[in-house]
Every structure is written in structure tokens, then in C-alpha cells.
C-alpha positions as CSV (number, residue, x, y, z in Angstrom):
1,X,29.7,-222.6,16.9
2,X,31.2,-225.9,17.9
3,X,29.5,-227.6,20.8
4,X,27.9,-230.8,22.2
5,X,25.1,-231.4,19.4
6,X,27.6,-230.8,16.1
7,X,28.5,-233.8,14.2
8,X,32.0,-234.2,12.9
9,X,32.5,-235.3,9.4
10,X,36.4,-235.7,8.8
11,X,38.9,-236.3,6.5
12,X,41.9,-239.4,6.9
13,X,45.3,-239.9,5.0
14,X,48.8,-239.5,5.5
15,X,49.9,-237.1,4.5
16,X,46.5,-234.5,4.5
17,X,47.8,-231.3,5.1
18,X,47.6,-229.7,1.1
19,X,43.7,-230.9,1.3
20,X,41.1,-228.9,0.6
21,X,38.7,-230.9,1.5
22,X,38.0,-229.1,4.9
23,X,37.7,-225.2,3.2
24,X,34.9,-227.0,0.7
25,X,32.9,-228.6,3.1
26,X,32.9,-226.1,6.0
27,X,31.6,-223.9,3.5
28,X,28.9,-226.1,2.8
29,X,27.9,-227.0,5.5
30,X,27.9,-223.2,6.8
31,X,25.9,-222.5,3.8
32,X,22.8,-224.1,4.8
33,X,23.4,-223.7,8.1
34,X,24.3,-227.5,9.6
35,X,25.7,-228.3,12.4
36,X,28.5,-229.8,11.2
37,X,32.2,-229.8,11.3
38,X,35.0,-230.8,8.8
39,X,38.4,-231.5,9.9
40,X,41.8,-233.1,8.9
41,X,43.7,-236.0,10.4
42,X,46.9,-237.2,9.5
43,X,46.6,-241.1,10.2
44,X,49.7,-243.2,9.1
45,X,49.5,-246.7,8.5
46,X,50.2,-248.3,11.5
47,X,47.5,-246.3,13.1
48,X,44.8,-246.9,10.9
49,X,42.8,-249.6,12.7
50,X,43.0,-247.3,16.0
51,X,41.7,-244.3,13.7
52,X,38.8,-246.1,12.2
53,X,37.8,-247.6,15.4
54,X,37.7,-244.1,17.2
55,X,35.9,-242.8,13.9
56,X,33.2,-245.5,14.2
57,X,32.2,-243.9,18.0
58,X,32.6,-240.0,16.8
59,X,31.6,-239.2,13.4
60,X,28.9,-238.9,11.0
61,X,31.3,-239.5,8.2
62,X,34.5,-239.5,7.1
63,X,36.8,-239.2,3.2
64,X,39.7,-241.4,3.0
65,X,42.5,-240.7,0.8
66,X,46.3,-242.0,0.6
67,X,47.6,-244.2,1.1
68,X,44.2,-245.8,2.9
69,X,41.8,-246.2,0.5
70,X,42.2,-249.9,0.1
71,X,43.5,-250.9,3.3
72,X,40.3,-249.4,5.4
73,X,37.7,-251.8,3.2
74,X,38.1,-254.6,5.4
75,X,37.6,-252.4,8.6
76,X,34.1,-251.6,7.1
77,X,30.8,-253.3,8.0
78,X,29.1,-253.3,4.3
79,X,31.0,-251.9,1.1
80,X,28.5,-249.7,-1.4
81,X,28.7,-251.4,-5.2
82,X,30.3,-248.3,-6.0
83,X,33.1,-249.5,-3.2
84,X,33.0,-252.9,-4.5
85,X,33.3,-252.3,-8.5
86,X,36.3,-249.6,-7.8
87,X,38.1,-251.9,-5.0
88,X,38.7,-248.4,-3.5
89,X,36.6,-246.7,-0.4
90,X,36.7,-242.6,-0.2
91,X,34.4,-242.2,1.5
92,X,32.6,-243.5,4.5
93,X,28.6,-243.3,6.1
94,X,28.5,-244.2,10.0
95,X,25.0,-245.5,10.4
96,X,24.7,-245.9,14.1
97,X,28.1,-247.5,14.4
98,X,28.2,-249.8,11.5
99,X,30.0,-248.3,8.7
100,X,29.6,-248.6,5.2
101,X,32.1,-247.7,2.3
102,X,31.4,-245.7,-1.1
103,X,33.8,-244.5,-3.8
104,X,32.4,-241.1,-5.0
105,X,35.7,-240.6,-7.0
106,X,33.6,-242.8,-9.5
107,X,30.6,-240.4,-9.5
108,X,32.7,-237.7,-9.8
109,X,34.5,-238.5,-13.0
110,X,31.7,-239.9,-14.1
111,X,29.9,-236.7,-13.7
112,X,32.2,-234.6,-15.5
113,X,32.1,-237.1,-18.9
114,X,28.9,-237.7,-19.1
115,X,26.7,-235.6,-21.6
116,X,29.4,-235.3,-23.7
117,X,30.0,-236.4,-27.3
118,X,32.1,-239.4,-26.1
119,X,34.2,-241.4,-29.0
120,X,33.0,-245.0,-27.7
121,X,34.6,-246.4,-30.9
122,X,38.1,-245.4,-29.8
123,X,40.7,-246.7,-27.1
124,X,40.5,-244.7,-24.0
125,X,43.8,-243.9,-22.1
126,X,44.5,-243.6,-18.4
127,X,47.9,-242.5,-17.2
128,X,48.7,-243.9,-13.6
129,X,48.0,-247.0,-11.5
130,X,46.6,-246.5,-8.6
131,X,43.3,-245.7,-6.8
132,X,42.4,-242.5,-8.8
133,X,43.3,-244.4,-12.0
134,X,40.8,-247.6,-10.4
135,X,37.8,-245.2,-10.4
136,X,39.0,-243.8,-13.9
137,X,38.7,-247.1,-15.9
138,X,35.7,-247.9,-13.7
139,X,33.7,-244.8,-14.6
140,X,35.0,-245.3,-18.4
141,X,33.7,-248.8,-18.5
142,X,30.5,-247.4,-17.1
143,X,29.9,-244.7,-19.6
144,X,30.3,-247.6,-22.5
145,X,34.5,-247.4,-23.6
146,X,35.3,-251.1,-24.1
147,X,38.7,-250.5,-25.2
148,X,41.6,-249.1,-22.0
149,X,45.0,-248.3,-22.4
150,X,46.8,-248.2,-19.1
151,X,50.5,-246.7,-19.0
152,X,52.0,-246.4,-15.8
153,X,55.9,-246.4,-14.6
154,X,56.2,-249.6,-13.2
155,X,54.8,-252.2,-15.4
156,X,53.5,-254.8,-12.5
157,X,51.4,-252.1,-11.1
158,X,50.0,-251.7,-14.8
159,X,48.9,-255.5,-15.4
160,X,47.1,-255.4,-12.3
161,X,44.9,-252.5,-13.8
162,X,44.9,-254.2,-16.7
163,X,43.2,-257.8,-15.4
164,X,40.9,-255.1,-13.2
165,X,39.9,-253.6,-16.5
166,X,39.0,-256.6,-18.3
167,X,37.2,-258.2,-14.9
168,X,34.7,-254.9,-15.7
169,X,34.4,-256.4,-19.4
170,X,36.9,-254.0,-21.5
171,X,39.7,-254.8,-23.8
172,X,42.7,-253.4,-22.1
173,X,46.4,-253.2,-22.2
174,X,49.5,-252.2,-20.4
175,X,52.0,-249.5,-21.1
176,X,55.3,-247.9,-19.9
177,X,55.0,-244.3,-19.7
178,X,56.8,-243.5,-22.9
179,X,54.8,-245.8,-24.7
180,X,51.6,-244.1,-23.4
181,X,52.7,-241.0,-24.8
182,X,53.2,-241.9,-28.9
183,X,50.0,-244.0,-28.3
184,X,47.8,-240.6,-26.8
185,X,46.9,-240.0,-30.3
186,X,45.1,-242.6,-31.2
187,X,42.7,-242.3,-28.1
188,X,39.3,-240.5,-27.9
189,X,39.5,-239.6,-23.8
190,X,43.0,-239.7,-22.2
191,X,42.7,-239.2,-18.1
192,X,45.9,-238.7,-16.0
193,X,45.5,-240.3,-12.7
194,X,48.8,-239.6,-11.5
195,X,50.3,-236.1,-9.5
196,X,52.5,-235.2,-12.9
197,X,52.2,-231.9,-12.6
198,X,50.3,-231.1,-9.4
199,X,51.8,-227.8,-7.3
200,X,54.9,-227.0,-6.8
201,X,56.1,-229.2,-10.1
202,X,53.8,-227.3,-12.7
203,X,55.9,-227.3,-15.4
204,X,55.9,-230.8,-15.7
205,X,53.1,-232.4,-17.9
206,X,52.2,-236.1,-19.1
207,X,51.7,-235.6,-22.7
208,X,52.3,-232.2,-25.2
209,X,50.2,-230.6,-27.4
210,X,52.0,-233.0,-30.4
211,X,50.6,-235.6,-28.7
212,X,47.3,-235.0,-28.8
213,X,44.7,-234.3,-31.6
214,X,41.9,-231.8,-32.0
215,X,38.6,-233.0,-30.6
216,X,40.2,-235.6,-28.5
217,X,38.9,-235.2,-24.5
218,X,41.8,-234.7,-21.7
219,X,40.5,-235.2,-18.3
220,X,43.3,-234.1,-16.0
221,X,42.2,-235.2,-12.1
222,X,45.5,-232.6,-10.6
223,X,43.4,-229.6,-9.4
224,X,46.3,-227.5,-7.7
225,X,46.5,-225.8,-10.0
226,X,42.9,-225.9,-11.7
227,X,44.6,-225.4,-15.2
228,X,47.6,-227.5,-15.3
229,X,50.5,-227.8,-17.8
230,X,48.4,-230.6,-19.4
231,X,45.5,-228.8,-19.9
232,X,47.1,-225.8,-21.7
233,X,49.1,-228.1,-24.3
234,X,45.3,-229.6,-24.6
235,X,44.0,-226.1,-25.8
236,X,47.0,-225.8,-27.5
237,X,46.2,-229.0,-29.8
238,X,42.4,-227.9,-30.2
239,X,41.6,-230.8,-27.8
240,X,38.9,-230.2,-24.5
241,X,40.2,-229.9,-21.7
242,X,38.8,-230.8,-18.2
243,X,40.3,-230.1,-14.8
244,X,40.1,-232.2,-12.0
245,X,38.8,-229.7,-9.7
246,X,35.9,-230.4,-11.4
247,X,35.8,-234.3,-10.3
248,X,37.4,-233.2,-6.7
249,X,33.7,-230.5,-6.5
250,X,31.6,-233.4,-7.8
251,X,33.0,-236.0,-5.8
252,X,32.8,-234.3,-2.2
253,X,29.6,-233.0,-3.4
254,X,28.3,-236.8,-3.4
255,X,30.2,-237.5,0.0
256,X,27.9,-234.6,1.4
257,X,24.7,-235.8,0.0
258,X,25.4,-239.4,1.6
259,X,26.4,-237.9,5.2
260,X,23.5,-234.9,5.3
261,X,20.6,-236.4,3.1
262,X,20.5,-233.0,1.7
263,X,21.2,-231.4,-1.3
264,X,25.0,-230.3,-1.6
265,X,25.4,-226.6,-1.9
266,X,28.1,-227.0,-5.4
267,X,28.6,-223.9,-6.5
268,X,29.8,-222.6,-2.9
269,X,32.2,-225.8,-2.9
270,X,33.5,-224.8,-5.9
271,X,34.2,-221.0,-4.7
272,X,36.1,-222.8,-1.4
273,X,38.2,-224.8,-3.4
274,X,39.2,-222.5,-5.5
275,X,39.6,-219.5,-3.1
276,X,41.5,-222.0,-0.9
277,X,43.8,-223.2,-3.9
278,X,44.7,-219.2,-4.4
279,X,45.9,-218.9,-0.6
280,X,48.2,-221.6,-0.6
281,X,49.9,-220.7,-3.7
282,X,50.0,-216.8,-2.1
283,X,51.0,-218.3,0.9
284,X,53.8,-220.2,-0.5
285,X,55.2,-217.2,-2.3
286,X,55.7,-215.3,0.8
């Protein structure tokens, strides 16, 4: 029950309403029983220094996602190093009014790489350009790949991930999006950072099976739907496949630890996303 003593945690972007972000935390938060609420807010960019400022007097916490995630840094008190090595905020701790900025994107691709058998000896791809694919070549730069690929449509967009790459000590280089594709092969982790292939458009994929090699490590951050286009032409090629509900779980999981102190609840995240995914594809269908 909502009243005087619960604590909002929210959620700011433009546009939010395919999130899932409030099913997975309301869940969590239910689950051990907190007093806390998770809710949505379309914010466009004009109203964004209004938002944050109403944020700072209401909330606990709050995620931010497109197209804010760079803009809302300098509207923060103190920026976490994860915050600061990304150039990207997602999420936000209010400590008694002053705000401080985090990027758990980074811990949660991160999370889902490490432990594995990682080919540190090969190039690494990443297919976009923008905030998803910062925390992608930070979090491949942290687990020890000194050698980035970045294709991307437009190739401005490209060089700018390219000199943020090599500011974090890698080797990188810039690609058009056709290029990225006959180069895949040669790369021992490929991550798409971009919506190719997200719901509605699931027929649409980044790279094919041809494309790929056996062994090789596909990290696709879509998770509508969990199992993408992408990550069937990985199985298809013998490579291994990860889904990005995976880093979306991981990542809010981290977001809950920094608001609540507590332990997050994942496998009851994990059952709201994907129970909420399944009810807005049945929903569209109807």
C-alpha cells in the first residue's frame, strides 16, 4: 500500500512507455517487503532540468534512459567512476538531496562476460554508437580486450567511440555498418548496442549465421524479445549466444542494491521481465 512513508524510486526518458523497468522492480521490492514504489515518467528534453530538480526533493532514486543519459550528468552533484569512465549516468542515488550518478549498464555487461573463456587475443566488435555501445567498450576494456572494432551508420558518431575507446587504452577503429559485418568473423566477442531487431522488427538482425564462427561470443543487449534474430543465427553458426535481458536483470539489480543497501531479489526480476515481455507481445496481438 502506497502512503506517506513509501519512497519512490522512478524511472526518466522519452519515450518510457515499452519499459519494463517498473514490472522488475515492483516485484522486488514487493518481494522483500519495502516500502517502495517504481514508476515511469515520460520527460522530454526541454523538461529535463524541471524533472531532475523535482526528483532531487521526492525520490530515493531514479534510472535514466534515452535520450538523457548524458545530458542529466551536469545536473548531478558527484558522478560515481563508473559514471565518469562510461560518460553515461543510468542511474541515480539521492543522498539527502545531493545526487550522485552511476552507470550500472557497465556492471551489467560486465556481469554477464565475465567467467567466461574470453578470446583477449582477438579484436572485439561493438555494433552501434551510442550510450549502450559507451558501456559496451567500457566493460570490454575492463575485462582485458585491447583491440575494438566500432561499426556504426553514421561514421562521425563512430570516431567519437573510437577516440573514447583508445582514451580507456585500447586499439580501436571505425566502421560503416556493412563493413562491420565481413569483419564479425574475425572477432572473438561481437555486442550489438543498437535496437536492430528489438520488437515489433524481429526479423531484422545485425549479422547472419555466415558471419559468424563457432565459439565466437554474441552478446545481443535487445531483450524484447529475449531471443532475437541475432541470437538464433548465433546458435545457428555454433557461436554462444547471450541475451540482453540478461544485462537489462543485472543492471537494475545493481540500481536496487545502490538505492536499498540490500541484496536485490534477481531471480524474481528476472520472472517480471520476462512475464512482462510475454504480455506486451499478447497484448499487441489482440
Amino acid at each position: 500500500m502506497i502512503d506517506a512513508s513509501t519512497r519512490l524510486c522512478c524511472l526518466i526518458g522519452h519515450p518510457v512507455g515499452h519499459s519494463v523497468s517498473p514490472q522488475m522492480h515492483n516485484a522486488a521490492f514487493n518481494a522483500l517487503g519495502l516500502n517502495y514504489v517504481y514508476l515511469a515518467f515520460d520527460i522530454p528534453p526541454e523538461m529535463l532540468v524541471d524533472a531532475v530538480r523535482g526528483l532531487r526533493a521526492l525520490c530515493a532514486g531514479f534510472n535514466v534512459t534515452i535520450p538523457h543519459k548524458v545530458a542529466v550528468m551536469k545536473l548531478l552533484d558527484e558522478l560515481d567512476p563508473s559514471a565518469e569512465r562510461t560518460g553515461a549516468v543510468n542511474t541515480v542515488v539521492n543522498n539527502h538531496g545531493a545526487l550522485r550518478g552511476y552507470n550500472t549498464d557497465l556492471h551489467g555487461i560486465r556481469r554477464v562476460l565475465e567467467g567466461r573463456d574470453l578470446p583477449l587475443s582477438m579484436p572485439a566488435l561493438v555494433i552501434g554508437a551510442g550510450g549502450a555501445a559507451r558501456a559496451a567498450v567500457a566493460a570490454l576494456t575492463d575485462l582485458g580486450f585491447r583491440r575494438i572494432l566500432i561499426a556504426n551508420r553514421t561514421l562521425e558518431r563512430g570516431l567519437a567511440l573510437v577516440e573514447f575507446a583508445r582514451s580507456l587504452g585500447a586499439s580501436a577503429e571505425a566502421l560503416d555498418l556493412e563493413e562491420g559485418r565481413w569483419r564479425a568473423i574475425e572477432c572473438g566477442v561481437v555486442v550489438n548496442a543498437t535496437p536492430i531487431g528489438m520488437y515489433p522488427d524481429t526479423g531484422v538482425t545485425p549479422l547472419v549465421a555466415e558471419e559468424m564462427r563457432r565459439g565466437m561470443i554474441i552478446l545481443d543487449l535487445v531483450y524484447n524479445p529475449p531471443r532475437t534474430r541475432l541470437l538464433e543465427e548465433a546458435e545457428k553458426a555454433g557461436a554462444v549466444p547471450i541475451s540482453g535481458l540478461d544485462v537489462l536483470v543485472y543492471q537494475g539489480a545493481e540500481a536496487f542494491r545502490l538505492w536499498t543497501n540490500m541484496d536485490p531479489p534477481i531471480e524474481v526480476m528476472r520472472r517480471a521481465v520476462v512475464k512482462a515481455l510475454e504480455g506486451y507481445r499478447r497484448d499487441d496481438r489482440r
